[in-house]
C-alpha positions as semicolon CSV with decimal commas, in nm:
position;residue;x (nm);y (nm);z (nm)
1;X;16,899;8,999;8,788
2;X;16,625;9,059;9,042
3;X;16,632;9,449;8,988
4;X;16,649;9,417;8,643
5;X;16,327;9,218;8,672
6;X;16,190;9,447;8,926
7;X;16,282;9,706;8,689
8;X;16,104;9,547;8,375
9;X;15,802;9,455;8,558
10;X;15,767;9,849;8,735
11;X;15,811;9,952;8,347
12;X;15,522;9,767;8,221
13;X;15,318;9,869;8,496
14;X;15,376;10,235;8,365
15;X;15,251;10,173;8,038
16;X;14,941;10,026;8,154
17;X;14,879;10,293;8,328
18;X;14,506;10,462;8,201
19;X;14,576;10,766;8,420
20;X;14,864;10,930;8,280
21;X;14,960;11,252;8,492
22;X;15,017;11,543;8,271
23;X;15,276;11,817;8,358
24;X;15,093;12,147;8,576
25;X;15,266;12,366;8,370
26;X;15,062;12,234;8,037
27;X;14,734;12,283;8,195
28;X;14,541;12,558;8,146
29;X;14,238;12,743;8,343
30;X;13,989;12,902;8,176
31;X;13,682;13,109;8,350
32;X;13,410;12,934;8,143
33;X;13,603;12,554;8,234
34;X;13,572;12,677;8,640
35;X;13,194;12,755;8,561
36;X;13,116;12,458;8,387
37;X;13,308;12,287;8,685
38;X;13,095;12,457;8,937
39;X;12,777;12,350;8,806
40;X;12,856;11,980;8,755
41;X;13,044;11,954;9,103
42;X;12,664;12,120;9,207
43;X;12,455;11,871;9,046
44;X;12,638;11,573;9,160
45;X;12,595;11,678;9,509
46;X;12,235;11,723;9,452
47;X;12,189;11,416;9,271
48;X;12,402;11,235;9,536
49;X;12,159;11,343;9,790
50;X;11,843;11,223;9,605
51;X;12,019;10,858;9,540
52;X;12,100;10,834;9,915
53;X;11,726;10,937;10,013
54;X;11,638;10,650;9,771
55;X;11,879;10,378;9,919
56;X;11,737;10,470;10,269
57;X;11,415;10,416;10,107
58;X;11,241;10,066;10,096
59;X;10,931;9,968;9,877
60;X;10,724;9,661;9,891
61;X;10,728;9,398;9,661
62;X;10,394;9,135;9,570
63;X;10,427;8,817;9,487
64;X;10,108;8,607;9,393
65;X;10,078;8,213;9,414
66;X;9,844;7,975;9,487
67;X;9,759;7,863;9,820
68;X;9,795;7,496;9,870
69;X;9,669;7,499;10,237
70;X;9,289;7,379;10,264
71;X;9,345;7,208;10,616
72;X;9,420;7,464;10,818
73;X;9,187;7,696;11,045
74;X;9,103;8,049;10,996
75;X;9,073;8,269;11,254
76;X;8,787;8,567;11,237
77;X;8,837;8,858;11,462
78;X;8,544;9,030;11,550
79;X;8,455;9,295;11,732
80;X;8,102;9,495;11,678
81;X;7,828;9,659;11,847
82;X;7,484;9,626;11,798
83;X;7,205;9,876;11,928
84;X;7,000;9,593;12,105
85;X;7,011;9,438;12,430
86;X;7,253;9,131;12,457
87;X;7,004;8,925;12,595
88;X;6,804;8,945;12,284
89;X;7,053;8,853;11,969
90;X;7,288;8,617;11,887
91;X;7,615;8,550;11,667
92;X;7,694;8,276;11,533
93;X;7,890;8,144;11,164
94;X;7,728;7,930;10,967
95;X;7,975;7,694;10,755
96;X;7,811;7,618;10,410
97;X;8,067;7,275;10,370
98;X;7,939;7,109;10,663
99;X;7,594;7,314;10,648
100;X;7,638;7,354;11,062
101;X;7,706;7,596;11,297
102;X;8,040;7,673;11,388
103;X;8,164;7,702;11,724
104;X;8,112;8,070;11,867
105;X;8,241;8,037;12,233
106;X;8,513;8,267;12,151
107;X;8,270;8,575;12,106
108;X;8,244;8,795;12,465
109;X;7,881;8,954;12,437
110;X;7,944;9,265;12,666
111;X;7,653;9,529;12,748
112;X;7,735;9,913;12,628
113;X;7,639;10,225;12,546
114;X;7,616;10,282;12,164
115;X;7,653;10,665;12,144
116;X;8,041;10,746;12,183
117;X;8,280;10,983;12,430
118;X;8,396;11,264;12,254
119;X;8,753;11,049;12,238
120;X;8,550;10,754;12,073
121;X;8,414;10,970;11,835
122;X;8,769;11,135;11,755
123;X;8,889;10,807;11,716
124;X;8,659;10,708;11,503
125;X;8,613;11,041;11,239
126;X;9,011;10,978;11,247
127;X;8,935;10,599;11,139
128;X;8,706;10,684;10,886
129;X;8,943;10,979;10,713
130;X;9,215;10,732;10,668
131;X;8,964;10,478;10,491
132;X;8,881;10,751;10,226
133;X;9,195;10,849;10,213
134;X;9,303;10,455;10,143
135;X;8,983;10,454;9,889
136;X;9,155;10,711;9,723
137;X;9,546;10,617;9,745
138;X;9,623;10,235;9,697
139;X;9,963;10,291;9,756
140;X;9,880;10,439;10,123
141;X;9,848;10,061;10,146
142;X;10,210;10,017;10,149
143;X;10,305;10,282;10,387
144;X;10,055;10,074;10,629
145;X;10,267;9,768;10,580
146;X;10,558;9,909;10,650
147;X;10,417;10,095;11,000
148;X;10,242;9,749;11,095
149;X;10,389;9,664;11,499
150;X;10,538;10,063;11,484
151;X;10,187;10,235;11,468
152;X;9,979;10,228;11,798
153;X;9,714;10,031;11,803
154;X;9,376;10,090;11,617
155;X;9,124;9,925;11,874
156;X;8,879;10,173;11,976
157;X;9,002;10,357;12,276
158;X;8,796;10,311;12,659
159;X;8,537;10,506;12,750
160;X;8,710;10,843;12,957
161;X;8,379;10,936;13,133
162;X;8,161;10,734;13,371
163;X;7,785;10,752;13,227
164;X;7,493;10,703;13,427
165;X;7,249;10,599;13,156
166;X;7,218;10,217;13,137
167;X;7,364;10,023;12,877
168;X;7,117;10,016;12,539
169;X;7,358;9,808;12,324
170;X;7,551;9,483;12,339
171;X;7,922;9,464;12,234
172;X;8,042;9,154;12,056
173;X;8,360;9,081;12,058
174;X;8,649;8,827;12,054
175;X;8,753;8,578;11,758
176;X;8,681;8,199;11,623
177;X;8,836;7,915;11,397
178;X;8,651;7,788;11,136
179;X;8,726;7,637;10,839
180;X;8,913;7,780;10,496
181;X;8,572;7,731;10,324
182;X;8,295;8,015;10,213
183;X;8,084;8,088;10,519
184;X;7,830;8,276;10,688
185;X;7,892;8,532;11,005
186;X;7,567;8,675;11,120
187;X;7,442;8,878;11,416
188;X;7,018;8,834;11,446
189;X;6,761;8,788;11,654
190;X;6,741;8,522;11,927
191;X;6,994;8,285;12,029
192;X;7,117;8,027;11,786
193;X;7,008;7,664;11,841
194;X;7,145;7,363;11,650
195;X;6,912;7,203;11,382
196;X;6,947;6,887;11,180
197;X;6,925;7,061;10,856
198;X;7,148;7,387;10,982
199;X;7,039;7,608;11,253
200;X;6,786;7,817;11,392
201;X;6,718;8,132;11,654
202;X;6,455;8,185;11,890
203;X;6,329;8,503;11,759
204;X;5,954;8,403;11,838
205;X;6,024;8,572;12,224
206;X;6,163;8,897;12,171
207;X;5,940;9,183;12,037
208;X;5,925;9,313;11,689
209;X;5,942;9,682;11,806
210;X;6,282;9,632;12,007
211;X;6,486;9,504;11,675
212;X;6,699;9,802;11,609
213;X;6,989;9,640;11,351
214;X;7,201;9,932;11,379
215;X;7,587;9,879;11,428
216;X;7,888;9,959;11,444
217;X;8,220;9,762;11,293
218;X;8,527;9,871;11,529
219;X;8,721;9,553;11,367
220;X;8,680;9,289;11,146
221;X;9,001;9,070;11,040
222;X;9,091;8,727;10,929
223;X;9,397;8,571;11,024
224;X;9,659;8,669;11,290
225;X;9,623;8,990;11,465
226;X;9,841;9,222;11,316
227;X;9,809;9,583;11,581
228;X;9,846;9,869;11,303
229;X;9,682;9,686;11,015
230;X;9,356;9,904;10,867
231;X;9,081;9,637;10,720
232;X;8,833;9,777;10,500
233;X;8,539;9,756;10,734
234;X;8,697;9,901;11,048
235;X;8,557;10,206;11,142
236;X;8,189;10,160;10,943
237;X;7,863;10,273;11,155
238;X;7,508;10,186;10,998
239;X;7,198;10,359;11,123
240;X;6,914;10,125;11,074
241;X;6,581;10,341;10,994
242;X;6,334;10,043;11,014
243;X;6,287;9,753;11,229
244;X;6,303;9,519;11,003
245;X;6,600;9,586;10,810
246;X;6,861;9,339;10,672
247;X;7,291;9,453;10,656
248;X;7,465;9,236;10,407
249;X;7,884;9,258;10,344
250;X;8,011;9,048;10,107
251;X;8,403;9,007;10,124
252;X;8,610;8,784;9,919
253;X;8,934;8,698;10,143
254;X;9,295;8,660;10,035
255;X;9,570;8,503;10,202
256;X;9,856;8,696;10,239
257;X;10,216;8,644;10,408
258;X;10,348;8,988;10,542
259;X;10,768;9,009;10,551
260;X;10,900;9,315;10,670
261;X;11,205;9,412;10,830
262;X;11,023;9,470;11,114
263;X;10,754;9,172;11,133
264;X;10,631;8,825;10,993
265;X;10,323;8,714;11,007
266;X;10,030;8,480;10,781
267;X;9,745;8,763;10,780
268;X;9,437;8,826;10,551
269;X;9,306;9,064;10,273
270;X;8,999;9,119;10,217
271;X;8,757;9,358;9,975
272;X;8,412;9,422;10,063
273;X;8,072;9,483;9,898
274;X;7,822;9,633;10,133
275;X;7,402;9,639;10,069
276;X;7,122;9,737;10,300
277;X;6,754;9,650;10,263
278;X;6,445;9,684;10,436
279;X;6,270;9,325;10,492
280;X;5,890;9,380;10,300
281;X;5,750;9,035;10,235
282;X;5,442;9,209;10,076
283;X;5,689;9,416;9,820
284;X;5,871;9,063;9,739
285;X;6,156;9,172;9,952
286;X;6,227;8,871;10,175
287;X;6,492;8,775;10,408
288;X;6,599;8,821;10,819
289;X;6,680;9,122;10,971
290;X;7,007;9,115;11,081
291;X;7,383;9,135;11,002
292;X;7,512;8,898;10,788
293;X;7,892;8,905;10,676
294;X;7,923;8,654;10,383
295;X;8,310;8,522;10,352
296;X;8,460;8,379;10,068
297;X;8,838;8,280;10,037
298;X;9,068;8,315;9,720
299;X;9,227;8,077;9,568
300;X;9,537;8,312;9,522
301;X;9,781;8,378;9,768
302;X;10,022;8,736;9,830
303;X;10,362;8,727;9,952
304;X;10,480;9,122;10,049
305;X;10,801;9,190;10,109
306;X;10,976;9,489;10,225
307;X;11,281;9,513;9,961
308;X;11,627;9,728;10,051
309;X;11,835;9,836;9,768
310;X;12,159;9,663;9,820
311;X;12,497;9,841;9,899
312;X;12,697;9,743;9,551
313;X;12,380;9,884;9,344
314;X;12,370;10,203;9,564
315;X;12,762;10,261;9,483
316;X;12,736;10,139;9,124
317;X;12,453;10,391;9,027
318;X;12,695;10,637;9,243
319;X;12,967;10,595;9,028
320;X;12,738;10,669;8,741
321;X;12,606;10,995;8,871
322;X;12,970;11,121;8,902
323;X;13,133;10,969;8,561
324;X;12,829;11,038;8,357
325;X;12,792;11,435;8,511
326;X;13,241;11,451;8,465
327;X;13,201;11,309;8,071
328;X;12,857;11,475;8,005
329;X;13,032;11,848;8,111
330;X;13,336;11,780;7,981
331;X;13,210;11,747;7,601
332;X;12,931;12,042;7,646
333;X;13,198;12,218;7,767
334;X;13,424;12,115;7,462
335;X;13,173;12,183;7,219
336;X;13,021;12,509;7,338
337;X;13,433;12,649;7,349
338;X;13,443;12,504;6,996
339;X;13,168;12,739;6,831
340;X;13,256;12,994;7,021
341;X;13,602;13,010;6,896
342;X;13,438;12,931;6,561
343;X;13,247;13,262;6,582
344;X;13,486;13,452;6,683
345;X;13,711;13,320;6,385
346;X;13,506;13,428;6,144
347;X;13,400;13,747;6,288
348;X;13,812;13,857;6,295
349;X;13,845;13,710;5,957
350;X;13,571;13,959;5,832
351;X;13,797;14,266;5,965
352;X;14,068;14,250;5,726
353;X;14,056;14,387;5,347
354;X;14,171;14,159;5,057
355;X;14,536;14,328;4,877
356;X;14,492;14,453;4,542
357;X;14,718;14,233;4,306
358;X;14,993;14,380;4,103
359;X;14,995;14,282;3,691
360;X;15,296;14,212;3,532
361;X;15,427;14,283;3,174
362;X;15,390;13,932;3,115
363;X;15,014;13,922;3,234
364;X;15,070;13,745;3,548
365;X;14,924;13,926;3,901
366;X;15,145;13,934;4,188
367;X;14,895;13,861;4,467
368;X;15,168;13,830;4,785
369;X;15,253;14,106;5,020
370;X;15,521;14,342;4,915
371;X;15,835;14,269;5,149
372;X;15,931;14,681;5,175
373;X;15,707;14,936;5,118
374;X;15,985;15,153;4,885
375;X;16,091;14,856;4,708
376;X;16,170;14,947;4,282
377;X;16,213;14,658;4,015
């Protein structure tokens, strides 16, 4: 009873069977079938190629939300030079919530030459290509995430030579906290005092013909320090051609939450306005001179995240390339042998001569084929 069963169920199995295996000796080869076979087994290998260079391939994907964090500090990294003497200007952020000054003990004022090494200046065409370049190409942007920790790092490189000139310019660098509000980072004359009703500087000591405003942005971030990120102002140089001349960026900041496969980290976007102007209080043009970065966060917040195509889609879209290329080929194939035949038909059917047709006594035509060629009624 159990082979019988055995038996039944092995027979059933066979007639479910969606592959059925036809005989050798009822196939048959043709030249144009092994052509046709060439080019599709070709094209799936190409095509097999290009889907594996895209599931290698990773892209990265944006997410936008808002940001519920208000409490929290943000951190400003800074580091710029200024062609004056260190003793004579002074940094400081002004925060327009609490109309104070915000702590600035984290800036390092460091004296320095302003003109570059030959590296420096390298360094610094280099940084200034990729900016146009990014200008340009948004989607550079992406290839930046994706090299963020990987790329070496885009601080500007030490000084190779030893110069004997003394130093003309003062280097400010280092970073501060201050609150996710719209503020007010400026570089001016004087140091910065506190003031009931805000701040002020002591400009009234240094002399008019020494301000010389021009600068030069190496980096400017907000949020964590992330080596390998480009910001938009990294990389600027402004030549000041008066003395009293006033640099004004305007940057609107947005959070953003970086997720790759190779780092995580809460960083900062930013986009930038720039304008210059020359300080005339006879011409109605009034202001400071000075450098004066004006801040202002979004109330939208990015999430990018490097995305993988997963295995089972990669194998899927596999198993399309071949069964689509096998079916595709296999009906051209079909088709194209079916005119041609269809040609050929009619072109052999157009070689033979219709038979004259015999009458009869009765008036009937005998249109078939005589059977002999002597044959007598």
């Amino acid at each position: 009873m159990r082979r019988l069963n055995r038996k039944k169920t092995l027979s059933l199995v066979k007639e479910l069977d969606a592959f059925p295996k036809v005989p050798e000796s009822y196939v048959e080869t043709s030249a144009s079938g092994g052509t046709v076979s060439l080019i599709a087994f070709t094209t799936m290998a190409l095509l097999t190629i290009m889907e594996f260079s895209v599931y290698q391939d990773t892209w990265m994907k944006y997410e936008y939300e808002v940001d519920k964090d208000f409490s929290s500090k943000l951190r400003i990294n800074i580091d710029i030079t200024v062609a004056m003497k260190c003793q004579y200007i002074g940094a400081d952020v002004l925060d327009l919530a609490e109309t104070m000054v915000a702590s600035a003990d984290g800036l390092v004022y460091e004296p320095t030459l302003f003109d570059l090494s030959p590296q420096q200046k390298e360094w610094q065409r280099m940084l200034q290509l990729i900016q146009s370049r990014l200008q340009e190409e948004h989607s550079l942007q992406d290839v930046i995430f994706k090299s963020a920790f990987k790329s070496s790092s885009t601080a500007l490189p030490p000084r190779e030579d030893n110069p004997s000139e003394p130093p003309d310019a003062c280097r400010i660098h280092g970073h501060l906290y201050v609150n996710k509000v719209a503020g007010n980072f400026h570089i001016t004359v004087g140091k910065a005092i506190p003031h009931p009703r805000g701040h002020a500087h002591l400009a009234a000591l240094v002399n008019h013909e020494s301000y010389n405003f021009s600068h030069r942005i190496d980096h400017l971030s907000f949020g964590e320090l992330v080596p390998g990120i480009i910001n938009p102002l990294d990389g600027t140089e402004k030549i000041a051609v008066d003395h009293n001349q006033m640099f004004q960026y305007f940057i609107t900041v947005v959070p953003t939450k970086l997720h790759t496969y190779k780092i995580s980290a809460d960083t900062h976007q930013f986009s930038v306005t720039e304008r210059e102007r020359v300080i005339n209080h006879a011409a109605g043009s009034h202001g400071v001179s000075g450098i004066f970065i004006k801040y202002d966060l979004s109330s939208l917040m990015v999430t990018v995240t490097e995305e993988h195509m997963p295995f089972w889609q990669f194998f899927v879209r596999l198993c399309g390339i071949v069964g689509g290329i096998f079916s595709t080929t296999g009906m051209l194939h079909g088709i194209g042998k079916f005119i041609v035949e269809l040609i050929c038909c009619r072109f052999r059917l157009g070689s033979y001569k219709p038979v004259s047709s015999v009458p009869f006594e009765d008036g009937h035509t005998d249109n078939h084929l005589p059977l002999l060629e002597n044959n007598t009624h």
